[in-house]
BAVO-498141 format. One record per atom (N, C-alpha, C, CB): x negated, z, y. Coordinates in pm, whole numbers, padded with zeros to 5 digits, always signed. Atoms other than C-alpha are relative to their C-alpha. Glycine has a CB too. Layout:
XZY;...
END
This chain:
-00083+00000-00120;+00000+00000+00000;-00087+00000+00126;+00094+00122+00000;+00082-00002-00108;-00270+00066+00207;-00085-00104+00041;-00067+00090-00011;+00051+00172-00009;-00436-00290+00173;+00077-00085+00061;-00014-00075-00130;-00093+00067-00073;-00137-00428+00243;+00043+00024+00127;+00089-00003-00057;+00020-00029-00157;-00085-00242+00595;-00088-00078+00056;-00045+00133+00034;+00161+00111-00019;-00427-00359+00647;-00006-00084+00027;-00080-00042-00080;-00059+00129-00048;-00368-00705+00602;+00112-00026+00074;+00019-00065-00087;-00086+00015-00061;-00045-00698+00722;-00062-00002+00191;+00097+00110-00063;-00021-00034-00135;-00127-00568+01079;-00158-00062+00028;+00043+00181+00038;+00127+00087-00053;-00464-00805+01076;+00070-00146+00068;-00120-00042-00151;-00124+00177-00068;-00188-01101+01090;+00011+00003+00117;+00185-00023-00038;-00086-00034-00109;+00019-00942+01309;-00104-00039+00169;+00047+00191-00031;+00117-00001-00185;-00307-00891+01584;-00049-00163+00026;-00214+00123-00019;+00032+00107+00024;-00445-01226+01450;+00140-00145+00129;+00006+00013-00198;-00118+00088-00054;-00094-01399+01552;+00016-00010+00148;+00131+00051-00050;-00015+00009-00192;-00057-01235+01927;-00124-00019+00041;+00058+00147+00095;+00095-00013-00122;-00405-01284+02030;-00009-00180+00017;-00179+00103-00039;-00006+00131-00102;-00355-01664+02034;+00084-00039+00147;+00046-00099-00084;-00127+00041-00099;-00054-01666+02264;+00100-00124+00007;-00050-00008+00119;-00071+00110+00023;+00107-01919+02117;+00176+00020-00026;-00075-00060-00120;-00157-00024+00052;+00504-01970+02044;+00047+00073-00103;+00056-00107-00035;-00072-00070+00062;+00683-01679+01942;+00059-00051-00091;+00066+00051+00060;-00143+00045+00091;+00863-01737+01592;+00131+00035-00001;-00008+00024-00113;-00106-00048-00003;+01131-01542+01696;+00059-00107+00099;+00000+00145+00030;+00002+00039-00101;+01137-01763+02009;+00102-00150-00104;-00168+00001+00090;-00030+00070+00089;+01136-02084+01779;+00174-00004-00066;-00103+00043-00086;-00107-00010+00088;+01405-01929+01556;+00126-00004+00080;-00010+00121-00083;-00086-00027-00095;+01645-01882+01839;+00085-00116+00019;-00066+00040+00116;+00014+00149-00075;+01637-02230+01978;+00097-00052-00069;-00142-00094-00008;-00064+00078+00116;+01704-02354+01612;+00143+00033+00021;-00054+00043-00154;-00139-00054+00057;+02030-02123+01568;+00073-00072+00137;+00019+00204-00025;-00124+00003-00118;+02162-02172+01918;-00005-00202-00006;-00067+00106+00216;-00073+00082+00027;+02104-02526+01839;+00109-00073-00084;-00046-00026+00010;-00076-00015+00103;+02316-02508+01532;+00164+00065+00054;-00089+00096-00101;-00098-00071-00008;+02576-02289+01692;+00091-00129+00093;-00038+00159+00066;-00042+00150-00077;+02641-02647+01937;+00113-00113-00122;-00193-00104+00038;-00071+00063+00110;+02729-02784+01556;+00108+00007-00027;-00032+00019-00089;-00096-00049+00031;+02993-02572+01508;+00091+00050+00134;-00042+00092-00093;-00016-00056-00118;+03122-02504+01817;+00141-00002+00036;-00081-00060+00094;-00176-00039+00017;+03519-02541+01795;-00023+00152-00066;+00113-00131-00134;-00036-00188+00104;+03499-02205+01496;-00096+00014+00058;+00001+00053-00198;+00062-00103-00021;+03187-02037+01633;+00081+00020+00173;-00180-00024-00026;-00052-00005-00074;+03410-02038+01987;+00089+00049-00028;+00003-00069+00045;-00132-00103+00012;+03714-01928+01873;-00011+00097-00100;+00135-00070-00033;+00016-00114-00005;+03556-01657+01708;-00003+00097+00039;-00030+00008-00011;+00083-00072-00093;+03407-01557+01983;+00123+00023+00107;-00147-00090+00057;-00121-00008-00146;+03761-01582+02203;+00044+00099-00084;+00134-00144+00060;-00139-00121+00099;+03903-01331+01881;+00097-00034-00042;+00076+00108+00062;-00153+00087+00046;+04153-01581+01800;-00050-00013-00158;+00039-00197+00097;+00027+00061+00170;+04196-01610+01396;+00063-00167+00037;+00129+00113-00166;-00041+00111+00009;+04166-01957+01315;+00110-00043-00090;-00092-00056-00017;-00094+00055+00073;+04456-02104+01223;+00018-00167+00043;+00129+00090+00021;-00033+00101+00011;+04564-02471+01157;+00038-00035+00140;+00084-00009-00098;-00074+00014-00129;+04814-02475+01432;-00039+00065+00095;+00119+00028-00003;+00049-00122-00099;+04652-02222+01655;-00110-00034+00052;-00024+00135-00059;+00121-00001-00003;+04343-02377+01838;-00033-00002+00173;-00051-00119-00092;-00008-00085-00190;+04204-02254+02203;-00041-00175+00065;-00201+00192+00061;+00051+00154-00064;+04174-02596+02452;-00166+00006-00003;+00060-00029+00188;+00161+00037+00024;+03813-02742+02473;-00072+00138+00103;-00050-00202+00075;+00091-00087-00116;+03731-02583+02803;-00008+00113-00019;+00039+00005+00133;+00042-00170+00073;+03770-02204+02670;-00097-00037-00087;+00131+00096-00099;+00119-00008+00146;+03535-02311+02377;-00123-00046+00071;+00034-00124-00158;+00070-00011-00027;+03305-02438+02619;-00035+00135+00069;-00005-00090+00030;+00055-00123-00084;+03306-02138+02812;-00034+00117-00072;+00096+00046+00101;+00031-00095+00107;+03299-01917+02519;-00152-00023-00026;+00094-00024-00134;+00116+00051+00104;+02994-02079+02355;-00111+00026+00109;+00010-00185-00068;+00066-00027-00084;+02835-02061+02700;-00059+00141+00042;+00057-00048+00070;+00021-00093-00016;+02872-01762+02759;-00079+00102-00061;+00073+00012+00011;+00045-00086+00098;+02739-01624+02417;-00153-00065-00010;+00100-00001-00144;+00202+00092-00023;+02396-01881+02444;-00051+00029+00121;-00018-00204+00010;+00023-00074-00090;+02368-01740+02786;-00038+00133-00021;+00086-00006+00063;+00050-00114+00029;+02323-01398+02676;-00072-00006-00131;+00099+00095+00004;+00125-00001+00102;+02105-01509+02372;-00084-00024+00093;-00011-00103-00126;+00089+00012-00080;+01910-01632+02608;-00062+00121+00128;+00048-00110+00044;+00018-00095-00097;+01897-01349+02841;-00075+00123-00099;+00155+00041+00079;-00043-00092+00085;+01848-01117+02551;-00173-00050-00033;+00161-00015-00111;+00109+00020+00022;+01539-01350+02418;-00123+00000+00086;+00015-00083-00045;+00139+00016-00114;+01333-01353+02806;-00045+00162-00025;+00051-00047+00215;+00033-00127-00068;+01361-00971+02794;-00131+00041-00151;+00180+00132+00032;+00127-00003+00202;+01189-00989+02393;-00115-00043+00083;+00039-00171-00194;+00167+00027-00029;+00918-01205+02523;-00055+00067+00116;-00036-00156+00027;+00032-00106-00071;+00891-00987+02807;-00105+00167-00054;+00142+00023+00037;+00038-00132+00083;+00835-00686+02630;-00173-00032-00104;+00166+00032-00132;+00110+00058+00083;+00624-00888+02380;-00102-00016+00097;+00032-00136-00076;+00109+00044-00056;+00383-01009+02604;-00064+00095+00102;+00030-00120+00053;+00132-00128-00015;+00252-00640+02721;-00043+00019-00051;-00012+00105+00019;+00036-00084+00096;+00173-00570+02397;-00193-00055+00044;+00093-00040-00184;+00109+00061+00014;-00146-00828+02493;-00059+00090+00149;+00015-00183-00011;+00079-00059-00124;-00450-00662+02674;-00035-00064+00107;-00111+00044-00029;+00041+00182-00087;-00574-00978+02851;+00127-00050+00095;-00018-00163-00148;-00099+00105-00054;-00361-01088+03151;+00034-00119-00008;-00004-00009+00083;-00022+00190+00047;-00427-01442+03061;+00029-00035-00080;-00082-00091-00010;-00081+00038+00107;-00323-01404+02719;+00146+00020+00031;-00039+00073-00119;-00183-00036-00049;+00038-01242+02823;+00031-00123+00074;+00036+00158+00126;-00067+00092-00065;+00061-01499+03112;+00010-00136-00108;-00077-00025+00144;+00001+00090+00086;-00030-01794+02840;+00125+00008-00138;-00144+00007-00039;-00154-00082+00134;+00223-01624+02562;+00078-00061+00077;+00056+00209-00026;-00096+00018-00115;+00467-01630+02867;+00044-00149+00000;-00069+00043+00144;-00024+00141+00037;+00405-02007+02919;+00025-00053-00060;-00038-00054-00002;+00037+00030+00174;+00387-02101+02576;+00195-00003-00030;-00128+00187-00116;-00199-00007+00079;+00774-01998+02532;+00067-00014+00096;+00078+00154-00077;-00061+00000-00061;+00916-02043+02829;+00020-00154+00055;-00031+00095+00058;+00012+00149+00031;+00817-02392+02809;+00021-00080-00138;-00124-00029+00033;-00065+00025+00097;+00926-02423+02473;+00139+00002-00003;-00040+00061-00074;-00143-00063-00016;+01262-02291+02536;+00020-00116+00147;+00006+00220+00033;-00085+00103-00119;+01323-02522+02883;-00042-00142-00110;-00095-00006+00223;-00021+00114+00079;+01231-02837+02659;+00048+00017-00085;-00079-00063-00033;-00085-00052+00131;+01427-02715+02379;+00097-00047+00066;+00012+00161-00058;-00195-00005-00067;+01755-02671+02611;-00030-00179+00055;+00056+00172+00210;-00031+00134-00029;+01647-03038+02753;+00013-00081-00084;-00069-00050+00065;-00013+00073+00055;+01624-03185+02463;+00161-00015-00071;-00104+00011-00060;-00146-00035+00034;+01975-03035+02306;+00130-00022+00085;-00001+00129-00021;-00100+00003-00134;+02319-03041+02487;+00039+00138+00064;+00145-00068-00040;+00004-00083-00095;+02254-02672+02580;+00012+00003+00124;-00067+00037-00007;-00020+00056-00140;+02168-02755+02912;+00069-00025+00088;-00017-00064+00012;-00143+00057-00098;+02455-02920+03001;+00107+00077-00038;+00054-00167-00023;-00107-00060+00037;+02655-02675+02846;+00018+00082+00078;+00005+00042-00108;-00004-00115-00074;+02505-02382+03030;+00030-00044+00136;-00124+00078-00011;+00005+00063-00101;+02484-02618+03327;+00202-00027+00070;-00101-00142-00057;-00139+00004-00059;+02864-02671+03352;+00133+00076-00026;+00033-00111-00018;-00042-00158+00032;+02995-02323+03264;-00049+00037+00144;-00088+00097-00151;+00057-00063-00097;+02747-02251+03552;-00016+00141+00003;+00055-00033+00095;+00086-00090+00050;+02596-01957+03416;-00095+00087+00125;-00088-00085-00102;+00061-00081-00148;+02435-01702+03702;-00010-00095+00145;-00180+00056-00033;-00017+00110-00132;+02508-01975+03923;-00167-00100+00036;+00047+00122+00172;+00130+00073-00017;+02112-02125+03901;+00000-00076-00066;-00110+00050-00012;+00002+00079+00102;+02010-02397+03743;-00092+00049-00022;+00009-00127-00002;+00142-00111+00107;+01800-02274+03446;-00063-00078-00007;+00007+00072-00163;+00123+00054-00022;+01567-02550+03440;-00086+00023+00072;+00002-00085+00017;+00078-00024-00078;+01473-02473+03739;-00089+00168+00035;+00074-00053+00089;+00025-00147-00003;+01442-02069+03670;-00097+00015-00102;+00125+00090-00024;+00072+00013+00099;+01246-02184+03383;-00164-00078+00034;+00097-00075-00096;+00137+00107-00117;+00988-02452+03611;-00045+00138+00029;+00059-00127+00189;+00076-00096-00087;+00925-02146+03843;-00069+00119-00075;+00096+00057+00105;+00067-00094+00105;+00878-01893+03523;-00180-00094+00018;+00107-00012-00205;+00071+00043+00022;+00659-02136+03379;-00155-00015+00168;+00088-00106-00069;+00068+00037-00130;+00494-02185+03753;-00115+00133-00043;+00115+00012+00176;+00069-00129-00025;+00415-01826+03790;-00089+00074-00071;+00074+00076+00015;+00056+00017+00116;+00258-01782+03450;-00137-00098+00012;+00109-00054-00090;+00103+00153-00048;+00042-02105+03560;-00109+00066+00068;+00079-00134+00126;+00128-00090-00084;-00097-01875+03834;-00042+00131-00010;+00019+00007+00129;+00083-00113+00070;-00165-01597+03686;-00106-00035-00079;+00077+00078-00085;+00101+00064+00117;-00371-01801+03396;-00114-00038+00111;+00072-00159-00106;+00149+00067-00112;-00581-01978+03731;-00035+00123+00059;+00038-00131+00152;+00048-00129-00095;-00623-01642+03943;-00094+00048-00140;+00155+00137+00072;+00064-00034+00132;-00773-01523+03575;-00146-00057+00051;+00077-00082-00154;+00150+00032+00014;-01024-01760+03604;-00079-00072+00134;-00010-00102-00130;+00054+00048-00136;-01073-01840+03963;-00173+00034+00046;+00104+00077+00112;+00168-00067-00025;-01426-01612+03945;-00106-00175-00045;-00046+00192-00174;+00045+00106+00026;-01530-01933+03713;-00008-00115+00069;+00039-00018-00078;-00029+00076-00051;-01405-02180+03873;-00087-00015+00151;+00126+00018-00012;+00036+00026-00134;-01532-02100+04200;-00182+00050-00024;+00113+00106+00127;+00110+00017+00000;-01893-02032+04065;-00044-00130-00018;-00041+00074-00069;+00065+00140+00012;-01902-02375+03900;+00037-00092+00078;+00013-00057-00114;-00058+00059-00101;-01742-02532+04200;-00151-00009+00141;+00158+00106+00035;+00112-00051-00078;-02090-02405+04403;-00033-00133+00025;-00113+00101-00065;+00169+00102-00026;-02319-02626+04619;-00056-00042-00044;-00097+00017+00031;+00190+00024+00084;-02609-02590+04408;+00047-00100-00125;-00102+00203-00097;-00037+00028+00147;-02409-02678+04091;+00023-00150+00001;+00136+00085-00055;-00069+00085-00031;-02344-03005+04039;+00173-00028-00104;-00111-00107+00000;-00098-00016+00083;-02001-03084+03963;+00087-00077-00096;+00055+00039+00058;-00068+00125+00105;-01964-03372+03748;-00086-00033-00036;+00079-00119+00035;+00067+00013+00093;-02075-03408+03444;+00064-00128-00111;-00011+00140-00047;-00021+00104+00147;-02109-03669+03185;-00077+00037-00133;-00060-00161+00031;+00021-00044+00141;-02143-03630+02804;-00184-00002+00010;+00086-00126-00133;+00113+00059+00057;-02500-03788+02828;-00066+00111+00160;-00011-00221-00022;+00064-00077-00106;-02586-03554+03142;-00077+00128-00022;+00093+00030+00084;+00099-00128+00036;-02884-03298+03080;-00023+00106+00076;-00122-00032-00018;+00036-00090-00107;-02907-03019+03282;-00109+00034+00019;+00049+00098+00001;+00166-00043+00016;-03253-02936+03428;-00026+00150-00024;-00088-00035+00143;+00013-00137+00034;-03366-02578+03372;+00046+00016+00131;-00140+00068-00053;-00033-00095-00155;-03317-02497+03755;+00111+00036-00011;-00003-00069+00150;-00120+00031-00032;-03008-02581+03746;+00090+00101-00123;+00018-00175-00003;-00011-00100+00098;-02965-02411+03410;+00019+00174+00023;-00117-00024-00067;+00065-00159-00027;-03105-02054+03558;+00115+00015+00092;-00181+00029+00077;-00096-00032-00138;-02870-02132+03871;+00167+00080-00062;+00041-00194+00097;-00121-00088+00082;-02565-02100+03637;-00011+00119-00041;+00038-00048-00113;+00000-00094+00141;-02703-01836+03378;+00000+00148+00163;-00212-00026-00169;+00006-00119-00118;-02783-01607+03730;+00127+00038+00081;-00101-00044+00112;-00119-00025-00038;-02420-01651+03864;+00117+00120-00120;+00048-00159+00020;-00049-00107+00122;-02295-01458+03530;-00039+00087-00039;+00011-00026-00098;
END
């Protein structure tokens, strides 16, 4: 049992220190695109109406139902990767995690008819693409402020700043870097 902890929680660290797409994130996407499949019965579930033959709610309640309930999956999954992405020590891994799914999840909903679902329910009144751009934005600059120290050493005067594959660096130039670090 104790091997297996072991390994187990080597994954686990292994998994968040890339910052790559949450599987929970992933799994989400899938269902709520699935729930689009079914979306007459998973709607009039969700209104509390038993389905019956003769008994069925007009379209526009089932959109607003369905909206409403992929709206709060979604609200439900920013606050997960939220949470998730303190667990990482590294601001640039969290902000990269961050990116990673929040840009998975806005091309997800563009590619599906989410989008337009949440889009004409009108859902917190924003458009979520665009609450999803500015995520993704802000995430962007956190990852560059990270490495702005770099950036702005090899950006230097002295340095030169374009390089080609076949370009040798002389030692000076060598020392100039290795002394900035």
């Amino acid at each position: 049992k104790q091997w297996y902890n072991a390994e187990y929680g080597k994954q686990w660290y292994q998994r968040r220190v890339r910052g790559t797409v949450h599987q929970l994130t992933s799994n989400v996407m899938s269902i709520c695109g699935q729930l689009l499949v079914y979306e007459e019965t998973v709607g009039t579930l969700l209104k509390g109406v038993q389905h019956q033959g003769t008994r069925q709610l007009p379209r526009s309640n089932i959109h607003r139902q369905m909206a409403t309930y992929i709206n709060g999956i979604l609200k439900a999954l920013e606050k997960n990767l939220e949470s998730k992405s303190k667990v990482y020590d590294n601001k640039c891994l969290s902000a990269l995690f961050l990116m990673n799914n929040y840009n998975y999840i806005r091309n997800n909903l563009k590619e599906s008819e989410i989008l337009n679902l949440l889009q004409e329910n009108q859902h917190d009144s924003v458009d979520l693409d665009l609450r999803y751009i500015d995520w993704i934005h802000k995430e962007m600059e956190v990852y560059r402020l990270w490495y702005q120290p770099i950036l702005d050493a090899m950006s230097d005067a002295n340095t030169p700043t374009v390089f080609r594959e076949s370009d040798k660096l002389k030692d000076s130039q060598k020392d100039a870097i290795k002394s900035k670090f």
